[in-house]
TORLUMMAR-855122 format. One record per residue: residue number from 1; y, z, x of N, C-alpha, C, O in turn. Coordinates in pm, 1 decimal, decimal comma, m for minus. Layout:
N
(NUM; (Y; Z; X); (Y; Z; X); (Y; Z; X); (Y; Z; X)),
...
This chain:
146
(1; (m119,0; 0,0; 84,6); (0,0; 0,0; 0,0); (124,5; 0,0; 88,5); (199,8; 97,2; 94,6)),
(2; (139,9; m94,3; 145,5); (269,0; m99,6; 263,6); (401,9; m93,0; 179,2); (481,6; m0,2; 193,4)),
(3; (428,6; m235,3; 57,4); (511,7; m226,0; 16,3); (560,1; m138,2; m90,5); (656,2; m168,4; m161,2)),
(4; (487,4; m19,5; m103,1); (519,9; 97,6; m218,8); (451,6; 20,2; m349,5); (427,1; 84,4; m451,6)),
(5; (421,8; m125,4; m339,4); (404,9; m167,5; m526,2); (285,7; m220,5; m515,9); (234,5; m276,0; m613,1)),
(6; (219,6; m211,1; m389,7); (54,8; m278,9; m396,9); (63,8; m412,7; m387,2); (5,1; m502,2; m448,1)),
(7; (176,2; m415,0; m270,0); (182,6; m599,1; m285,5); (257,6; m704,5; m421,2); (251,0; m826,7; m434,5)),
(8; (333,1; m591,3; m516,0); (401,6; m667,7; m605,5); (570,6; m639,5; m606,6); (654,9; m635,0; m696,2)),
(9; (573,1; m625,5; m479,9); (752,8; m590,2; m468,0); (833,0; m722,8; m543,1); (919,5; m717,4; m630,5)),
(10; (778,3; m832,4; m483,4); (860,6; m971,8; m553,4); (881,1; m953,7; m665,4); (998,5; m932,6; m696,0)),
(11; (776,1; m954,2; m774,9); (783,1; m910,9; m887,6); (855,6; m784,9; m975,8); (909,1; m785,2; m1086,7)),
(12; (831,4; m668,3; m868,3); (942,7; m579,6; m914,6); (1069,1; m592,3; m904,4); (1153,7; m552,4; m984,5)),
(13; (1091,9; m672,6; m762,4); (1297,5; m739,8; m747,0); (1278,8; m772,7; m855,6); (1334,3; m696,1; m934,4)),
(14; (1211,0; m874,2; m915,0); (1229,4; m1007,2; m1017,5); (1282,4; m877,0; m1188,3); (1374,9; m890,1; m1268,4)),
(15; (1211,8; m806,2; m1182,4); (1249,7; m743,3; m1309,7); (1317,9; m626,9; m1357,9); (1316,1; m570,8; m1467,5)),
(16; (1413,3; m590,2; m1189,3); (1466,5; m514,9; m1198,1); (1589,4; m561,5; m1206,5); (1682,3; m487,9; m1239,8)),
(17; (1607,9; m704,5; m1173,9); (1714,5; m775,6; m1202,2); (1735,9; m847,1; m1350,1); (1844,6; m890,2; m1388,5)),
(18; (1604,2; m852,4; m1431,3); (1582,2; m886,6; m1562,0); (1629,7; m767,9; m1633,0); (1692,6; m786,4; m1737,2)),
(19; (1606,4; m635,5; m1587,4); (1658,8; m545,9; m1645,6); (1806,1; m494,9; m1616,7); (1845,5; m408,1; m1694,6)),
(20; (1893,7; m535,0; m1517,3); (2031,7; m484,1; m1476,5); (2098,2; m611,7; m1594,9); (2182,3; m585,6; m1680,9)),
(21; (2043,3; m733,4; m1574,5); (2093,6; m812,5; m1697,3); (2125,5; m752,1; m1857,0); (2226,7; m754,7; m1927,0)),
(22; (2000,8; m702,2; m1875,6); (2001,2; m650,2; m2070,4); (2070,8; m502,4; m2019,1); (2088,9; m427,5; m2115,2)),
(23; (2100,8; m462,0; m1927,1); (2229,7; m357,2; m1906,0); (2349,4; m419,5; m1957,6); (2430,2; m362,9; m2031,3)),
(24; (2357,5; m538,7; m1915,7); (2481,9; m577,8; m1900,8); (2521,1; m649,7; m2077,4); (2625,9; m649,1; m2142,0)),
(25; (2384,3; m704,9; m2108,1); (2386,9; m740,1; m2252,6); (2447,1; m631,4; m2322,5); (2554,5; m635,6; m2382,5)),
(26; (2357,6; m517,4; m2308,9); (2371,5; m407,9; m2401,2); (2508,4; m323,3; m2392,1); (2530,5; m227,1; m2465,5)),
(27; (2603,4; m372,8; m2287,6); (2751,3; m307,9; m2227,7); (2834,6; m449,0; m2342,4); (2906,1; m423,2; m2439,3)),
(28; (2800,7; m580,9; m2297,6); (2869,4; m686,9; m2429,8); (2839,4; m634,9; m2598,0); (2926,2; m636,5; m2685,2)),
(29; (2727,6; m599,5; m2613,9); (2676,4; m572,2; m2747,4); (2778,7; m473,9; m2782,9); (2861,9; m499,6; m2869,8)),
(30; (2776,8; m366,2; m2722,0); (2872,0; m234,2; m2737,9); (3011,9; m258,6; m2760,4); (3068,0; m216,1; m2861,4)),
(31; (3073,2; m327,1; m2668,4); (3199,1; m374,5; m2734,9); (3200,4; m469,1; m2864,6); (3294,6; m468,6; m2943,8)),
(32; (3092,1; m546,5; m2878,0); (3112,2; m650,7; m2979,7); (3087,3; m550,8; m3115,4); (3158,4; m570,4; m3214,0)),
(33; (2990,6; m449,8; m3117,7); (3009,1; m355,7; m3216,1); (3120,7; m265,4; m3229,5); (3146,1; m199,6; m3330,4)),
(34; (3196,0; m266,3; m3104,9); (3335,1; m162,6; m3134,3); (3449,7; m250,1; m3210,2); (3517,1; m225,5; m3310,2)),
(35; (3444,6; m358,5; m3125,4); (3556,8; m449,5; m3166,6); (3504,5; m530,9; m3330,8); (3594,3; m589,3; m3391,6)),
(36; (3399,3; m530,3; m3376,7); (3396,6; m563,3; m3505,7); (3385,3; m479,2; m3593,2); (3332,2; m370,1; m3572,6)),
(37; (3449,6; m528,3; m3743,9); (3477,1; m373,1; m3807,4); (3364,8; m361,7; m3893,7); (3325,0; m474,5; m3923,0)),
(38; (3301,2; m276,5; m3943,4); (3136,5; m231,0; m3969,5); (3135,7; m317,1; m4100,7); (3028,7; m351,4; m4151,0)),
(39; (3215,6; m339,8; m4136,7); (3181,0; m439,8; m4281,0); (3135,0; m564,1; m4272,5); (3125,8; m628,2; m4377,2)),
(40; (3098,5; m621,6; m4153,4); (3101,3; m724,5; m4094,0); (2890,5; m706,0; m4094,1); (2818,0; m698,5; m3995,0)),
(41; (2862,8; m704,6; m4194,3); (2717,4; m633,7; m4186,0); (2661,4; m753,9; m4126,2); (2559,9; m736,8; m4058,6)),
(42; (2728,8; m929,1; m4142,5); (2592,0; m986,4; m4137,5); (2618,6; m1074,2; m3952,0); (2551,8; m1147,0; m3878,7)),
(43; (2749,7; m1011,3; m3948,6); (2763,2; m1036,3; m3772,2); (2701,0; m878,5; m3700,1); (2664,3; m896,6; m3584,0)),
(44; (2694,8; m824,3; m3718,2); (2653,8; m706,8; m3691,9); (2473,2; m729,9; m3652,0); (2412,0; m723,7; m3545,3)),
(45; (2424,2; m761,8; m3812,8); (2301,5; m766,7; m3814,2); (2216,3; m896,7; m3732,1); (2098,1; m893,9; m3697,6)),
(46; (2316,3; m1011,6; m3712,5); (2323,3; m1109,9; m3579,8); (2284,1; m1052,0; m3443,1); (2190,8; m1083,1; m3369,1)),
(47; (2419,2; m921,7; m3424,0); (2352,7; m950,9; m3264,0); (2263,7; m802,0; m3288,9); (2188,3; m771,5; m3196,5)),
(48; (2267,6; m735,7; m3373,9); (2105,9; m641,2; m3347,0); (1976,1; m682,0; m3319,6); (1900,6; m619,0; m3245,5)),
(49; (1947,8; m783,2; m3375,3); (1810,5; m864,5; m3439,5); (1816,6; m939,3; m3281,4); (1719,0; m917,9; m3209,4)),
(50; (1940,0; m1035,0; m3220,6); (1937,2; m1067,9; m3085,9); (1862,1; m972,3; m2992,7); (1753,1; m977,4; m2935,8)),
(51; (1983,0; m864,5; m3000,2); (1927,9; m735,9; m2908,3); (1795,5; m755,4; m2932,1); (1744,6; m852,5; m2876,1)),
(52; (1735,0; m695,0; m2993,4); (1615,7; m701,7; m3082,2); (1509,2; m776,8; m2996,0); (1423,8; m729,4; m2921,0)),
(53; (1528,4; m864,5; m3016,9); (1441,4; m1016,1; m2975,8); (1454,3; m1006,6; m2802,9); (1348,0; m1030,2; m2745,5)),
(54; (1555,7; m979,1; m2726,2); (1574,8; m978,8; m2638,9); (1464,3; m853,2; m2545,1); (1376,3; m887,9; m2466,3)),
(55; (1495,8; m719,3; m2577,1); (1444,3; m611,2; m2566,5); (1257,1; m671,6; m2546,5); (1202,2; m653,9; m2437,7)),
(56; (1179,9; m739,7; m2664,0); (1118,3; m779,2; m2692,3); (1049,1; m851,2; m2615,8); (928,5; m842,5; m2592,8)),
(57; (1135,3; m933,8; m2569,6); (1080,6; m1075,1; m2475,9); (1074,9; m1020,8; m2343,5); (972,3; m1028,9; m2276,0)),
(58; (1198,7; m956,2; m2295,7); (1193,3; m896,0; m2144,1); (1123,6; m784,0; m2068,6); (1098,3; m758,6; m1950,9)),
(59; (1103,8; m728,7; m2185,6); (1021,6; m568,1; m2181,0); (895,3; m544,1; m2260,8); (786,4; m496,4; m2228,8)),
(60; (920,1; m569,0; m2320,0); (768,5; m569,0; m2420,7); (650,2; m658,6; m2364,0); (536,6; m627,4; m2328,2)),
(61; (711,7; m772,9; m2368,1); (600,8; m842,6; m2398,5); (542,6; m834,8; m2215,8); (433,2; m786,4; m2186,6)),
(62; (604,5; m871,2; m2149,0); (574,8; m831,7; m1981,2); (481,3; m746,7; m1996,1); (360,7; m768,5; m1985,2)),
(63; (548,4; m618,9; m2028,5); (490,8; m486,2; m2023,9); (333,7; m469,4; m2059,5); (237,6; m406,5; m2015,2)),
(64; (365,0; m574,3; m2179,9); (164,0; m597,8; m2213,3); (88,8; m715,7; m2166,0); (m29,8; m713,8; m2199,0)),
(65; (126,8; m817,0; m2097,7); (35,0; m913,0; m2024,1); (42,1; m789,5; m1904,6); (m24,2; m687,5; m1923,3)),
(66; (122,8; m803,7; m1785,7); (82,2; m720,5; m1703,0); (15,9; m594,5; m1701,0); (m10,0; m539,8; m1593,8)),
(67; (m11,4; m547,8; m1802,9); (m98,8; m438,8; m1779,6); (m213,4; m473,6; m1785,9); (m285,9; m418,2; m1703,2)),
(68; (m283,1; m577,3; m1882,1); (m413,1; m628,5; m1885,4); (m447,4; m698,6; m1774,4); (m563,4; m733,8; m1752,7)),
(69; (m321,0; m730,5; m1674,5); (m383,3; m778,4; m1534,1); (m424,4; m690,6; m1474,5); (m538,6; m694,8; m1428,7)),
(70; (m327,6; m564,5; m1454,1); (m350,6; m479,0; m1383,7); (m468,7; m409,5; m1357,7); (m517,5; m364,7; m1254,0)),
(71; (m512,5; m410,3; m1503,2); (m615,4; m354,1; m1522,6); (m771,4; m417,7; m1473,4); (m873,2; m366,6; m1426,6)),
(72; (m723,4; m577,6; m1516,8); (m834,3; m653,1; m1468,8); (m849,6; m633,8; m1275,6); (m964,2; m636,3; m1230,6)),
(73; (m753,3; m619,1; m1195,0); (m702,5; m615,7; m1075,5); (m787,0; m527,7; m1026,4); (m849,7; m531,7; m920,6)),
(74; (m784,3; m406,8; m1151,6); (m844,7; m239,6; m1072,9); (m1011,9; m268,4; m1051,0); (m1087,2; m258,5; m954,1)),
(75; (m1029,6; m310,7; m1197,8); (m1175,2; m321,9; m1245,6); (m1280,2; m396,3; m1124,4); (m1390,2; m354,7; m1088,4)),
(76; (m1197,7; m534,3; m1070,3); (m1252,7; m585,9; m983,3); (m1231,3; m541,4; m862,7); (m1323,0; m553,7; m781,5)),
(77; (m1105,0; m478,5; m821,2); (m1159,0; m381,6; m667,5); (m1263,9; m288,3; m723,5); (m1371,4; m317,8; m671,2)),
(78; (m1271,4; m229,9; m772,8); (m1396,0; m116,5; m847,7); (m1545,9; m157,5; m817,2); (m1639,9; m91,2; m773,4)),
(79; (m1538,0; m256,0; m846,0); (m1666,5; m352,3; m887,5); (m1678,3; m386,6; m712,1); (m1764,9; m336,9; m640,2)),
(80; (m1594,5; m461,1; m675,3); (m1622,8; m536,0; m542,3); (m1670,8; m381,0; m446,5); (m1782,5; m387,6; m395,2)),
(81; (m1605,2; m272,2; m427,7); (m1640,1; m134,0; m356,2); (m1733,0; m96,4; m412,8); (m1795,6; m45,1; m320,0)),
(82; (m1812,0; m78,0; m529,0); (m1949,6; m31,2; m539,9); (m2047,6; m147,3; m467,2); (m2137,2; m112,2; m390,5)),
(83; (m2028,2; m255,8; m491,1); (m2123,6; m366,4; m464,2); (m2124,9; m384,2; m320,3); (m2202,0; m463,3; m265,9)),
(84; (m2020,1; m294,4; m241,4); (m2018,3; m302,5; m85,4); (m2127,9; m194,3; m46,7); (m2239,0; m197,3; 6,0)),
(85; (m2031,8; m84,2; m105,3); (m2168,7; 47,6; m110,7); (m2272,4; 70,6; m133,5); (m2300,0; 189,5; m117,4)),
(86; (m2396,6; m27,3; m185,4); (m2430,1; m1,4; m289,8); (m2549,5; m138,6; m147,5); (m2660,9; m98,3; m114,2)),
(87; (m2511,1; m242,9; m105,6); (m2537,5; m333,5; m43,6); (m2574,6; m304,1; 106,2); (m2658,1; m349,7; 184,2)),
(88; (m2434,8; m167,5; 115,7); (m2461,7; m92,4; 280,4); (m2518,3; m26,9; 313,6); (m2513,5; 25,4; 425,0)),
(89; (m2642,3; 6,8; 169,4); (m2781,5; 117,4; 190,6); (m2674,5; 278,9; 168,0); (m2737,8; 383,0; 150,4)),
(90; (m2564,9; 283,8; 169,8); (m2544,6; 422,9; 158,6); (m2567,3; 533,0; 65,3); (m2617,9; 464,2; m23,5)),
(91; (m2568,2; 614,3; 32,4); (m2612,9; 709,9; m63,8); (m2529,0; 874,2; m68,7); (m2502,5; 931,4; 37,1)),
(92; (m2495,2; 933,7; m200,0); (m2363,0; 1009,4; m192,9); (m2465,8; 1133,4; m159,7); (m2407,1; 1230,6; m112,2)),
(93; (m2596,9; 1147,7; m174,3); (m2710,5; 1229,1; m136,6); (m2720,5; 1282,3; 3,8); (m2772,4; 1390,0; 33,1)),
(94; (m2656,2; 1181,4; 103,4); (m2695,6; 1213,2; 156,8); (m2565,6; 1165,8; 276,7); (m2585,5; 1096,1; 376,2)),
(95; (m2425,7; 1228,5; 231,8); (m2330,8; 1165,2; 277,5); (m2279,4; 1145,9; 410,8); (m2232,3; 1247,1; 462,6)),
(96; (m2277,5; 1048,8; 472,4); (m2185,0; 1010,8; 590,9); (m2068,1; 936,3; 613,7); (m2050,4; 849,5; 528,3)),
(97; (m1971,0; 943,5; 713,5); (m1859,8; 944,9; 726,8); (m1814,9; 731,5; 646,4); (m1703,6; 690,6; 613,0)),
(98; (m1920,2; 669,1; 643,6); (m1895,8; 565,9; 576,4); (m1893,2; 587,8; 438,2); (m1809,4; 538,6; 362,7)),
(99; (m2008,1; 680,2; 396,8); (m2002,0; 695,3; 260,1); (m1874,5; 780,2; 210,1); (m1836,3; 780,0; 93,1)),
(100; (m1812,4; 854,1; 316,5); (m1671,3; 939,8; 224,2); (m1565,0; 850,6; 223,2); (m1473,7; 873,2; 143,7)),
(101; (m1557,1; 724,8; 317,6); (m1491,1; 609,5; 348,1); (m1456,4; 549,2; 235,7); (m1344,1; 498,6; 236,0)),
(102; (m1532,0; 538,1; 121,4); (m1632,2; 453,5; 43,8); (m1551,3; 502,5; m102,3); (m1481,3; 452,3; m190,2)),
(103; (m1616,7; 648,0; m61,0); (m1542,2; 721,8; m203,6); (m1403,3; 764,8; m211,7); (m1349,1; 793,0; m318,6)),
(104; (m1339,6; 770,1; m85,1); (m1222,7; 802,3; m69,1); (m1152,9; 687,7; m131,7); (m1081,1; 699,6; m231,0)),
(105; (m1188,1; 521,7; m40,0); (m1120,8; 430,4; m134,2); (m1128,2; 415,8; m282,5); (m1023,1; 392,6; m342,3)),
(106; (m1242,0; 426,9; m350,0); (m1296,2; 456,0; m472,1); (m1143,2; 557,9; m565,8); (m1061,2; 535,6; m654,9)),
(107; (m1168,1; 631,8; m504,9); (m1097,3; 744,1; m618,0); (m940,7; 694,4; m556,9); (m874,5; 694,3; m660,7)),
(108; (m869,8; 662,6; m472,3); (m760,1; 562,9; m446,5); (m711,2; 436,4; m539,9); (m600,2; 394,4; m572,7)),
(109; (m852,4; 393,9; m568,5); (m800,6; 265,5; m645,3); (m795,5; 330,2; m755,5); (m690,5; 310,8; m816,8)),
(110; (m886,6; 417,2; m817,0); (m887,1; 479,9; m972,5); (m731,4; 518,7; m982,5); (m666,8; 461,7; m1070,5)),
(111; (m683,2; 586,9; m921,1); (m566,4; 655,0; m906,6); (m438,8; 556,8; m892,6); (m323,7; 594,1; m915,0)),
(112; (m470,2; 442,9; m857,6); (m342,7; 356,2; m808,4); (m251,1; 328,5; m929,5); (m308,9; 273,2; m1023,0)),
(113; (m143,2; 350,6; m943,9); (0,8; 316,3; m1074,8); (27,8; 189,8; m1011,9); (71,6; 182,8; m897,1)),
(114; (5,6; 100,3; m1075,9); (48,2; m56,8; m1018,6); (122,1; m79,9; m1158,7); (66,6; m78,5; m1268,6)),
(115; (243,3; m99,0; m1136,3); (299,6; m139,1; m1250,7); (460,1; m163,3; m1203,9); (545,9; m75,4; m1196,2)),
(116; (474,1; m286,4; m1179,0); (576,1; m365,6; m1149,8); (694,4; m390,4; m1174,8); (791,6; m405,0; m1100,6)),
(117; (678,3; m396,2; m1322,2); (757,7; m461,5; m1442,4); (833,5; m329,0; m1526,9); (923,9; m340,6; m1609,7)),
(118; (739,1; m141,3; m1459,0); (832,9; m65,2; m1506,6); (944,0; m16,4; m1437,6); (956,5; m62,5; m1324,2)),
(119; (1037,5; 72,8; m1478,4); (1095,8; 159,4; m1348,6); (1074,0; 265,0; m1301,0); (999,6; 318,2; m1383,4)),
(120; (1091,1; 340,6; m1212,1); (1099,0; 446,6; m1192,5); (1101,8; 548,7; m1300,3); (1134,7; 495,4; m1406,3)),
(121; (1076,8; 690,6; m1313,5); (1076,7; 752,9; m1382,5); (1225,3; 791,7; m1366,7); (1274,5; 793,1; m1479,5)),
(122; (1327,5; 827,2; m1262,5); (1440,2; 867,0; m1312,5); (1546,5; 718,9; m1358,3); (1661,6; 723,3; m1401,7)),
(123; (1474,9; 614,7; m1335,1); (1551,5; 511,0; m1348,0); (1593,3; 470,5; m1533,9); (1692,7; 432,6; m1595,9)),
(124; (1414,1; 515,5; m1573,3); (1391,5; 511,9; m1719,7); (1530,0; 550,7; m1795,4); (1609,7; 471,6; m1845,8)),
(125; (1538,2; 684,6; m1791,0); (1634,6; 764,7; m1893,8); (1726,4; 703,2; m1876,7); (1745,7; 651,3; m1986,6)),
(126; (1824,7; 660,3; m1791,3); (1909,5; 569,8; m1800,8); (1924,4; 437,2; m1855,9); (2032,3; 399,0; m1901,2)),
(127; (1817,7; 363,4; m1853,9); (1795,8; 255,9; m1894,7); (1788,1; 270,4; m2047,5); (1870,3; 220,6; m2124,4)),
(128; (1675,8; 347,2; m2086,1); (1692,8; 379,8; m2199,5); (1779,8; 438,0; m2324,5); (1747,9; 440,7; m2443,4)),
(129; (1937,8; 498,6; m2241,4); (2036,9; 542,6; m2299,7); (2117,0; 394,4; m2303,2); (2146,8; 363,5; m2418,6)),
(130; (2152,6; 310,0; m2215,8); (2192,8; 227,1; m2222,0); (2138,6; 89,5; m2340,1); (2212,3; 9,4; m2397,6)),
(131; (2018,7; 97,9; m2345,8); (1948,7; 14,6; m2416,1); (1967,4; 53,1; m2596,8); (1990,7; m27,9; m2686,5)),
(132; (1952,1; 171,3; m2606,0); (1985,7; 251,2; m2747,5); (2136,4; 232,1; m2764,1); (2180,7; 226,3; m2878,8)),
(133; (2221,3; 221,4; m2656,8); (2329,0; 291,0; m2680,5); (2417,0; 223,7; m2789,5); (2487,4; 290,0; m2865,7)),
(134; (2407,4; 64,5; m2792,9); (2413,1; m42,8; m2901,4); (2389,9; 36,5; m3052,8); (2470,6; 97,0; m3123,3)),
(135; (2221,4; 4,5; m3073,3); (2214,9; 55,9; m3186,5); (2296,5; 223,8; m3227,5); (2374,0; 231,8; m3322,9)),
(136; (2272,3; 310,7; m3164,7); (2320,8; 445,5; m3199,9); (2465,3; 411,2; m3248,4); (2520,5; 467,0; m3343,2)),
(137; (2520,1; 311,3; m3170,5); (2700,2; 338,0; m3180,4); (2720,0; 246,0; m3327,5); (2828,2; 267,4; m3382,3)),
(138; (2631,1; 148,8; m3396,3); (2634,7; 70,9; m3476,6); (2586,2; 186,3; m3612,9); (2660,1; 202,0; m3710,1)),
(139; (2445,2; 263,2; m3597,3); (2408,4; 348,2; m3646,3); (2508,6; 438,7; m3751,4); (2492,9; 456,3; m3872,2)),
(140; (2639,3; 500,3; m3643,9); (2724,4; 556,2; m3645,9); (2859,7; 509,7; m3718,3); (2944,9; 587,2; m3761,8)),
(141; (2864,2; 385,0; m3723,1); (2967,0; 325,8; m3764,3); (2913,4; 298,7; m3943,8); (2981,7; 352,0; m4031,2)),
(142; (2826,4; 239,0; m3971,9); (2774,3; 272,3; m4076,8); (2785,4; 368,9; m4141,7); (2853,6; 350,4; m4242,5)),
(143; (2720,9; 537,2; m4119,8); (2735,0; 666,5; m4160,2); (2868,0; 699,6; m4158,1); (2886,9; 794,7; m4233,9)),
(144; (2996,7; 652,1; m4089,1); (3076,4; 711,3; m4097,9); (3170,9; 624,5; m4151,4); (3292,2; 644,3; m4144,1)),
(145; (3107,0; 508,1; m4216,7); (3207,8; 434,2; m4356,2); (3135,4; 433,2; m4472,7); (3178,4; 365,2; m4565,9)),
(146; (3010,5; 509,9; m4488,3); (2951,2; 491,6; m4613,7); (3017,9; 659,7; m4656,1); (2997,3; 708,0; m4767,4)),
């Protein structure tokens, strides 16, 4: 794991810049909901449903092809390290320094977070205030003309 992402740093630049973008959407959205006046339900309901769709396409849907790779990724290092072990006569019965070799990588790969396309955990909460911050402020404008 040299590059911290298991060899998917490219991919993480790639969507951390997909995500500083729908920052920047969601900073336009915010004014376009300040600057329009809430009666305006069906420009309003325009760029939510955008947002919407956007959120959707960049995050979502990523979020679920790449994990079914990921997963496929693990399954077959899994598979390929038993079938090494398993081929090299070793046995956990009767363990030697190849066989802890063996299991050490084993419980490494079980353990590995390969996931590219998310952020960081302190990166999240931010992202996620920013991403809401649209709807909440639209939310608000509503409740406080009805």
């Amino acid at each position: 794991n040299v590059d911290g992402s298991y060899g998917w740093r490219a991919v993480r630049n790639f969507f951390r810049s997909v995500y500083f973008s729908l920052l920047l959407r969601a900073a336009q959205l915010t004014i376009a909901v300040l600057v329009l006046d809430v009666r305006n339900y069906f420009y309003v309901g325009i760029a939510a449903t955008l947002w919407s769709a956007f959120i959707a396409i960049y995050v979502a849907i990523p979020q679920a092809i790449f994990k079914n790779k990921f997963e496929l990724v693990r399954k077959d290092r899994l598979d390929q390290l038993v079938a090494q072990f398993n081929a090299s006569g070793l046995d956990t019965a009767h363990p030697t320094s190849d066989t802890e070799s063996y299991l050490v990588e084993i419980e490494r790969v079980r353990k590995a977070r390969i996931n590219p396309v998310g952020l960081a955990k302190w990166e999240s909460s931010g992202f996620l205030i920013v991403v809401l911050l649209p709807v909440l402020l639209t939310i608000v404008q509503v409740v406080a003309t009805v």
